[in-house]
C-alpha positions in Angstrom: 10.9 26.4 -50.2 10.2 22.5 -50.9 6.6 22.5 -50.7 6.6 20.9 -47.6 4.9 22.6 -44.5 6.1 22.2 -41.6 4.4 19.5 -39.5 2.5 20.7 -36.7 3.7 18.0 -34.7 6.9 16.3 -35.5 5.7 12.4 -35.0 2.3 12.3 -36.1 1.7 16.0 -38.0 1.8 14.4 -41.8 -2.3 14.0 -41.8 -3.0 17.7 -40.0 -3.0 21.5 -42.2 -3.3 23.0 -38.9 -0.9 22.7 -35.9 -3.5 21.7 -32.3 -4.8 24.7 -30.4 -2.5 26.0 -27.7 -5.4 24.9 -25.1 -5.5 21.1 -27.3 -2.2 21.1 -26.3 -1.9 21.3 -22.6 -4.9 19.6 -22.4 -3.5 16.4 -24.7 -0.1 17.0 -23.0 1.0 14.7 -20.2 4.5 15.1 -19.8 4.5 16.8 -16.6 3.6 13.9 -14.9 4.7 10.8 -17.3 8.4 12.0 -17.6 8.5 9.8 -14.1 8.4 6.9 -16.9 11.8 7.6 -18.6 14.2 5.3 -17.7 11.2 2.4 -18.5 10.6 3.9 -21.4 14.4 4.2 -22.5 14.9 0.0 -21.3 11.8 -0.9 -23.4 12.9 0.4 -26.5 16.5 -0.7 -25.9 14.9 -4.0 -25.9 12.8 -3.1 -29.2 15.6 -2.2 -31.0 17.6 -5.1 -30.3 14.8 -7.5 -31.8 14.5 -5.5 -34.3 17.6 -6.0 -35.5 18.0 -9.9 -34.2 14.6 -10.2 -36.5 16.2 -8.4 -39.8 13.7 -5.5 -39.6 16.4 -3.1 -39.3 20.4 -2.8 -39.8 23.0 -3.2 -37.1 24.2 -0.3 -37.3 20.9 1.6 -37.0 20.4 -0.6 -33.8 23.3 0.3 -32.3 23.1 4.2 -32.9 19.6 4.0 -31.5 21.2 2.2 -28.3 24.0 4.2 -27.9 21.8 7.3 -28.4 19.3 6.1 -26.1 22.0 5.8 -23.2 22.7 9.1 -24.1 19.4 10.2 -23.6 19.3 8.4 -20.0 22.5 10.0 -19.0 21.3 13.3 -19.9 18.0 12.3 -18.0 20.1 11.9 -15.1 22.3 14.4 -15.1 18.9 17.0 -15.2 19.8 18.2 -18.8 17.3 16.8 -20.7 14.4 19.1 -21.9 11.2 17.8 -21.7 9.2 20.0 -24.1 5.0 20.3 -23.8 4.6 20.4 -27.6 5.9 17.0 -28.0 3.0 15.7 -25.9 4.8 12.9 -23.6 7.5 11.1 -22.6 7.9 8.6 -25.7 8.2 11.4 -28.2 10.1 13.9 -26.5 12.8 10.9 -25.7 12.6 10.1 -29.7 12.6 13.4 -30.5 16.0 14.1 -28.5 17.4 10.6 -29.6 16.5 11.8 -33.6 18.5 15.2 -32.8 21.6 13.3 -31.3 21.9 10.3 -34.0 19.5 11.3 -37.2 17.7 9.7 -39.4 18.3 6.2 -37.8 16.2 7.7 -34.2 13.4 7.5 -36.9 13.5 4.0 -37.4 12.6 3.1 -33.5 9.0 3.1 -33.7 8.9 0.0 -36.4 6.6 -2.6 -35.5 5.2 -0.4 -32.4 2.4 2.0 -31.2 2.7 4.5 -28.4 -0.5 2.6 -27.5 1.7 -0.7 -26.7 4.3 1.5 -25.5 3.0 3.2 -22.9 1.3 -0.2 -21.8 4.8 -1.5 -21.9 6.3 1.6 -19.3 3.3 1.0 -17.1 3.6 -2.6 -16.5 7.2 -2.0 -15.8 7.1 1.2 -13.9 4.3 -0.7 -11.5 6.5 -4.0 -11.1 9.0 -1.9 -10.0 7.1 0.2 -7.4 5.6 -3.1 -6.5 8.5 -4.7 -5.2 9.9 -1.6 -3.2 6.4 -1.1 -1.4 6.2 -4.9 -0.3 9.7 -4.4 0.8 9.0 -1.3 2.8 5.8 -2.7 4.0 7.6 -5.3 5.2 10.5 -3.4 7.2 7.1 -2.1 9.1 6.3 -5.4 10.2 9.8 -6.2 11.3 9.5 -3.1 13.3 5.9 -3.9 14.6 7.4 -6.9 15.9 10.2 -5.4 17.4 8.4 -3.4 19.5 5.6 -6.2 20.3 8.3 -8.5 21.3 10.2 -5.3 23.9 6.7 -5.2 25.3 5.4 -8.6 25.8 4.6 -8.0 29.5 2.6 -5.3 28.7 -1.1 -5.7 29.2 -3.6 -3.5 27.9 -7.5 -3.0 27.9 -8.7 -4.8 24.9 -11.8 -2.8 23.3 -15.2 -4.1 20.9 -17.9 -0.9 19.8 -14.4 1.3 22.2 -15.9 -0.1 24.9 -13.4 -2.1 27.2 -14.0 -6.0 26.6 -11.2 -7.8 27.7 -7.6 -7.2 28.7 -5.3 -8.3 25.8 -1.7 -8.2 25.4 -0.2 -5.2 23.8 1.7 -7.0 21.7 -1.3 -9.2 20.4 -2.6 -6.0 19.3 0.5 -4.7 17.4 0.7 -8.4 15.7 -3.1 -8.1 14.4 -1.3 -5.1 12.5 1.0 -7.2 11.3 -1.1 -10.0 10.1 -3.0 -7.4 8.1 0.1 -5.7 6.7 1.0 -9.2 6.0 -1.9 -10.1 4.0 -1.3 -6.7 2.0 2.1 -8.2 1.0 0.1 -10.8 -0.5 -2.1 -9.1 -2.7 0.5 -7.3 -3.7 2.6 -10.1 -4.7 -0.4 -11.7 -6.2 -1.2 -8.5 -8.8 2.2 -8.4 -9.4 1.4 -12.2 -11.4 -0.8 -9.7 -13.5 1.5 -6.6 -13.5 4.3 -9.1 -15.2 3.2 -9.7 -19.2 4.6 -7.9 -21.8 1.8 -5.9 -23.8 4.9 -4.8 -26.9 4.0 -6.1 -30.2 0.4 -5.4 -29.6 0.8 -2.4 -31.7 -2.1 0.0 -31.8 -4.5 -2.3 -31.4 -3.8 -5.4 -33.9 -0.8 -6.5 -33.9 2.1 -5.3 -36.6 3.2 -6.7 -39.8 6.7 -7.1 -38.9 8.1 -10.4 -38.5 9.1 -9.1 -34.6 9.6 -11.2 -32.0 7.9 -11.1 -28.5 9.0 -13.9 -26.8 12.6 -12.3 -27.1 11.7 -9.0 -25.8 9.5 -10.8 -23.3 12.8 -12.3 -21.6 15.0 -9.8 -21.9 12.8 -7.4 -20.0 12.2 -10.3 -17.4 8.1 -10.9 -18.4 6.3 -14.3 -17.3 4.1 -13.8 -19.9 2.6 -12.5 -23.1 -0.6 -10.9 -23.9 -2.3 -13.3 -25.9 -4.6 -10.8 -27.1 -3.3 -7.5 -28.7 -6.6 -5.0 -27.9 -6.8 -6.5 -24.4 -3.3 -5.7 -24.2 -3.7 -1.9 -25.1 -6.5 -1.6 -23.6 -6.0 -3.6 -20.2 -5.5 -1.0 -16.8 -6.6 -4.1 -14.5 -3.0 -4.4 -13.1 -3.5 -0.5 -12.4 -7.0 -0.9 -10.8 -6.0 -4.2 -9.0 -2.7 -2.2 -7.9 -4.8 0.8 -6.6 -7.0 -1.4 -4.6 -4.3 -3.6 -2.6 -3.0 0.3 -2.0 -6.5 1.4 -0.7 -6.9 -1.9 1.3 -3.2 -1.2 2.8 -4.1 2.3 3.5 -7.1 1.2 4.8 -5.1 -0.6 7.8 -2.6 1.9 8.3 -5.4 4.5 9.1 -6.9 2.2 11.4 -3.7 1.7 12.9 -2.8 5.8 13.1 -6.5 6.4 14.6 -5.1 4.1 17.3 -2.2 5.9 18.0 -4.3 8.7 17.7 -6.5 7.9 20.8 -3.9 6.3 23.1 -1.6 9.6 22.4 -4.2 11.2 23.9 -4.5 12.5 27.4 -8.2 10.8 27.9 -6.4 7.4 27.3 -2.7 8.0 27.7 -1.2 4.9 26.7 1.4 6.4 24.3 3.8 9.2 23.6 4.6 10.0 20.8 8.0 11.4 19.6 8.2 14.8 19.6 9.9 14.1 15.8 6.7 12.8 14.9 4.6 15.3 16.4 3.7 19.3 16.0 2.5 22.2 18.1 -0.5 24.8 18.0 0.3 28.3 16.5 -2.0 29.6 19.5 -1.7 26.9 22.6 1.4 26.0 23.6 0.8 23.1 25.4 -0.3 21.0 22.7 1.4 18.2 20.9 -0.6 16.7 18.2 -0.2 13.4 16.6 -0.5 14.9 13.2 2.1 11.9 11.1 -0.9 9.4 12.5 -3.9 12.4 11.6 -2.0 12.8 7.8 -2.0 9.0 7.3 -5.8 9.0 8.3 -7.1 11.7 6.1 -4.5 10.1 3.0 -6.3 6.8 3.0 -9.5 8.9 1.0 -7.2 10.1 -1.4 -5.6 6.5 -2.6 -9.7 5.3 -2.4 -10.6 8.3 -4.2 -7.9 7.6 -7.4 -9.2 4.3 -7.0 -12.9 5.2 -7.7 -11.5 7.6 -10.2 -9.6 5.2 -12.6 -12.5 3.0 -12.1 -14.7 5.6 -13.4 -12.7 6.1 -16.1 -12.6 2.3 -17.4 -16.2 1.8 -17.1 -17.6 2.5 -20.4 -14.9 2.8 -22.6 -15.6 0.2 -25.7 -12.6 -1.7 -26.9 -9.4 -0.2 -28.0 -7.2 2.0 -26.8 -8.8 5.6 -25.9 -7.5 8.8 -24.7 -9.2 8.8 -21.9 -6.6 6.1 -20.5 -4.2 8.7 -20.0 -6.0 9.5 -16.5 -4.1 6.0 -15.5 -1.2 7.9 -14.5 -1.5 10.6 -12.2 -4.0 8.7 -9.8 -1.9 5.4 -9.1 1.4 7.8 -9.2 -0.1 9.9 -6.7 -1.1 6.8 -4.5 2.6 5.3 -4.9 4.3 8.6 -4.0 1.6 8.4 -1.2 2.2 5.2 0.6 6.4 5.1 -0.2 5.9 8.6 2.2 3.9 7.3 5.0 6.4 3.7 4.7 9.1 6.6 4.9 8.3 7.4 8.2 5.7 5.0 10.0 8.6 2.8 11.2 10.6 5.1 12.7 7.5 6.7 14.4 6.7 3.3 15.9 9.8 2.4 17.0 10.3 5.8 18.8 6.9 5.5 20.4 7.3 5.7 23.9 4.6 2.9 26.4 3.3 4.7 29.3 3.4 1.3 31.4 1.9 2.5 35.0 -1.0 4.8 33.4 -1.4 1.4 31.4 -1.6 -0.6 34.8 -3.8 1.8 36.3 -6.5 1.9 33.4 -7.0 -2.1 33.9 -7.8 -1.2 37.4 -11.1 -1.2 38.5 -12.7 -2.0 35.1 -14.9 -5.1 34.6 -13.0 -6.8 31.5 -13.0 -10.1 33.5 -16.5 -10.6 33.7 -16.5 -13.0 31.0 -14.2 -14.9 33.1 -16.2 -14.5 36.0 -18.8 -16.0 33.7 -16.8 -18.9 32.8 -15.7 -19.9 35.8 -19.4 -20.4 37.1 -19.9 -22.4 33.3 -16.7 -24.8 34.7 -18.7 -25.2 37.5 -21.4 -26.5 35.6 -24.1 -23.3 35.1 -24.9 -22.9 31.9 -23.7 -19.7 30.1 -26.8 -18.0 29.6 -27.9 -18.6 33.9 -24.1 -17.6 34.3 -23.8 -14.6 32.0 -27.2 -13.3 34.1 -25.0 -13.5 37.5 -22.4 -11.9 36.5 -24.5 -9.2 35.2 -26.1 -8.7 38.3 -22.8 -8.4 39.8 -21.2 -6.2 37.7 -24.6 -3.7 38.1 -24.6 -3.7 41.7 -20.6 -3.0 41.4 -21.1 0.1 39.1 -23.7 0.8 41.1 -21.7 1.1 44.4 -18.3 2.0 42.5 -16.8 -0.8 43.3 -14.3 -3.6 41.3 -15.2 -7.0 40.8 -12.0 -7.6 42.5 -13.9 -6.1 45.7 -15.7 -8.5 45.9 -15.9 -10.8 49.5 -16.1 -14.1 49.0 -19.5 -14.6 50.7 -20.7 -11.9 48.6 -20.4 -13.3 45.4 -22.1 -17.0 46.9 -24.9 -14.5 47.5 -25.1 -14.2 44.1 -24.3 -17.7 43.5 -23.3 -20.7 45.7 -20.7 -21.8 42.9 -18.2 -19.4 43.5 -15.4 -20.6 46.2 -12.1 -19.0 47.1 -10.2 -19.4 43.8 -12.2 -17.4 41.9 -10.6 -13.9 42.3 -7.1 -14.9 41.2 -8.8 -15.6 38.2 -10.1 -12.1 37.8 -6.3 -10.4 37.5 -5.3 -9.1 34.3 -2.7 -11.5 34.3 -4.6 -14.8 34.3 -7.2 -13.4 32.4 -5.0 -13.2 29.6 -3.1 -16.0 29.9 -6.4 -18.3 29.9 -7.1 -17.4 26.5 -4.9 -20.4 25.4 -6.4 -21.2 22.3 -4.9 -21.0 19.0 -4.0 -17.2 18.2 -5.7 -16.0 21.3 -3.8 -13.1 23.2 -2.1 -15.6 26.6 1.8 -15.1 26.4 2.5 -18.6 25.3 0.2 -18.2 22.6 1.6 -14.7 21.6 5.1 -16.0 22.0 4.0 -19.1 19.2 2.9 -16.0 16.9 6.1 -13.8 17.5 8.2 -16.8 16.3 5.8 -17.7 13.3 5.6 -13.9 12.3 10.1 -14.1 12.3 10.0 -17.0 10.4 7.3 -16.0 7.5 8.8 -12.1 7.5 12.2 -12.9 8.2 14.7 -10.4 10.4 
């Protein structure tokens, strides 16, 4: 014997007499869900070991075993050989651990001038500006389809509703574009958390700094950073990127479960706008005759869970006093969940919009008989020089007496309505079609086809083909 016991835990064991309780041990473990982080982890300490060397901290040839071992590592990764083990905790050690068996003493030598503190900062901010830049590019491949379909469908008129009451008829591809306005403005913030996403927390070390001579500027720039953490607890410590991240999620899901209980209504038979694909749809284990718009139902009941790992991490950060604590392991799981979460619905949405089929005469028939042009009714009578209020009080009268008598304000004679109100003359009705009443709305980003047309072209141009 040596004298030496073993260590109960082969990176940090040295202090301990006693090995952690098999329960301490999957509790502290988190490789089950951080092993996702591997190839990060594997660039950022290719990028450590290289300024370590460049800065005379360690040899060459240490520096290029640990690389070439660390490619190993990812090519065993890869190839689904690699055994992630629970007793080694997470994804940094079980990587060092693996790259210590394959090169020696040298895999040691990695962790100079760094904490797992900094380093899991460092997979997080990388892992995110990744995942970041896939969802604004799926999200926008949506909008590209939203306007596809808007602009195959630019004839089609549809009952606009306020409180789901019918307002005022609309065009169906205004509607689809206010989708992708919002969807738009989701790209946005998450192009704008990216800006926070991109610094380098490395060199922050556990919570000080390190009294190596390392560089981060270097490792900044070789892993593509904007920017440095000019403070080295706030960069340990910092999960705004992850919070900021979780809420432009929750806000997108937000839209895309206003957008699925849509599709959820005009699927239905009381509405009967839409069919759904049968790819996107399922059946009832009991009535055979359903077909249930469960894709746009899942999205809808996903949106609590992104808010809900959002109010969980923000839970987590609220008291916890400056540096790093363990507590900031529940990061991971929450904003992984949400990611795996919205790249699945983005998976599918498209295809389920673009398959979608528009029931055009039950569409035509809804707008029949409804009295979504009273405002212009209303209007017309304001042109002739009533004020609104006196005008909005005709019209209601009319419209009363119409439901009353189950009738259409199209119904109307000519000498009836001058009952009502001497103002109205003979041109009035052809202003009460679906068709004019939508292409009055001429102001800027109203729902009249010229308009729409301007917002089809603007939408091309800022989301590209």
């Amino acid at each position: 014997m040596s004298g030496e016991r073993e260590s109960s835990n082969v990176m940090w064991g040295g202090r301990f007499q006693k090995p952690p309780h098999v329960a301490v041990q999957a509790l502290n473990a988190s490789i089950h869900f951080d092993k996702r982080l591997a190839f990060v982890d594997i660039a950022g300490s290719i990028a450590h070991a290289r300024m370590l060397f460049r800065q005379g901290i360690i040899a060459q040839d240490d520096a290029e075993r640990i690389i070439a071992g660390l490619q190993s590592v990812r090519t065993e990764i890869e190839r689904g050989e690699m055994v992630f083990r629970e007793d080694l905790e997470d994804v940094h050690m079980n990587i060092e651990h693996r790259l210590t068996e394959l090169i020696g003493e040298a895999g040691g030598r990695l962790h100079t001038g760094r904490s797992r503190n900094d380093q899991v900062a460092l997979d997080m901010h990388l892992y995110l500006r990744e995942q970041v830049d896939a969802i604004h590019e799926e999200i926008r491949v949506f909008e590209r389809v939203l306007i596809d379909v808007a602009e195959a469908n630019l004839d089609v008129i549809i009952p606009g509703y306020t409180h789901l009451q019918r307002a005022q008829p609309v065009l169906f591809a205004h509607h689809l574009l206010a989708y992708v306005w919002m969807f738009e403005r989701d790209c946005e913030r998450l192009r704008d958390a990216r800006k926070r996403i991109d610094a380098l927390p490395l060199g922050a070390g556990a919570l000080a700094g390190t009294t190596f001579p390392i560089d981060r500027a270097a490792v900044a720039e070789e892993l593509g950073f904007d920017r440095i953490y000019e403070n080295s607890m706030d960069a340990v410590s910092d999960r705004d990127y992850i919070l900021e991240t979780l809420s432009t999620l929750s806000l997108f899901m937000v839209h895309l479960s206003r957008l699925s209980e849509e599709l959820i209504l005009w699927n239905s038979t009381e509405f009967g706008f839409i069919e759904l694909d049968d790819a996107f749809t399922t059946g009832s284990s009991i009535m055979p005759q359903k077909k249930n718009p469960d894709v746009a139902e899942l999205a809808r009941g996903k949106a609590g869970r992104v808010f809900g790992h959002l109010t969980g991490l923000l839970t987590v950060c609220k008291g916890l006093p400056l540096a790093y604590n363990k507590d900031l392991q529940e990061d991971k799981e929450g904003v992984f969940d949400a990611i795996d979460t919205v790249h699945l619905l983005l998976a599918v949405f498209p295809a389920m919009i673009s398959t979608m089929g528009i029931k055009r005469e039950r569409i035509k028939r809804a707008l029949d008989g409804d009295f979504s042009a009273a405002t212009d009714m209303a209007d017309y009578l304001v042109r002739k020089g009533l004020p609104f209020r006196q005008a909005h009080e005709v019209v209601g009268r009319i419209v009363s007496v119409s439901i009353r008598e189950g009738r259409a304000l199209t119904d109307w004679s000519i000498d009836a309505l001058r009952g009502e109100s001497a103002l109205f003359d003979d041109d009035v009705l052809a202003k009460l079609t679906p068709e004019a009443v939508v292409n009055a709305r001429m102001s800027h980003g109203g729902t009249a086809r010229e308009r729409v047309l301007e917002q089809l072209a603007t939408a091309r141009a800022r989301i590209g083909h």
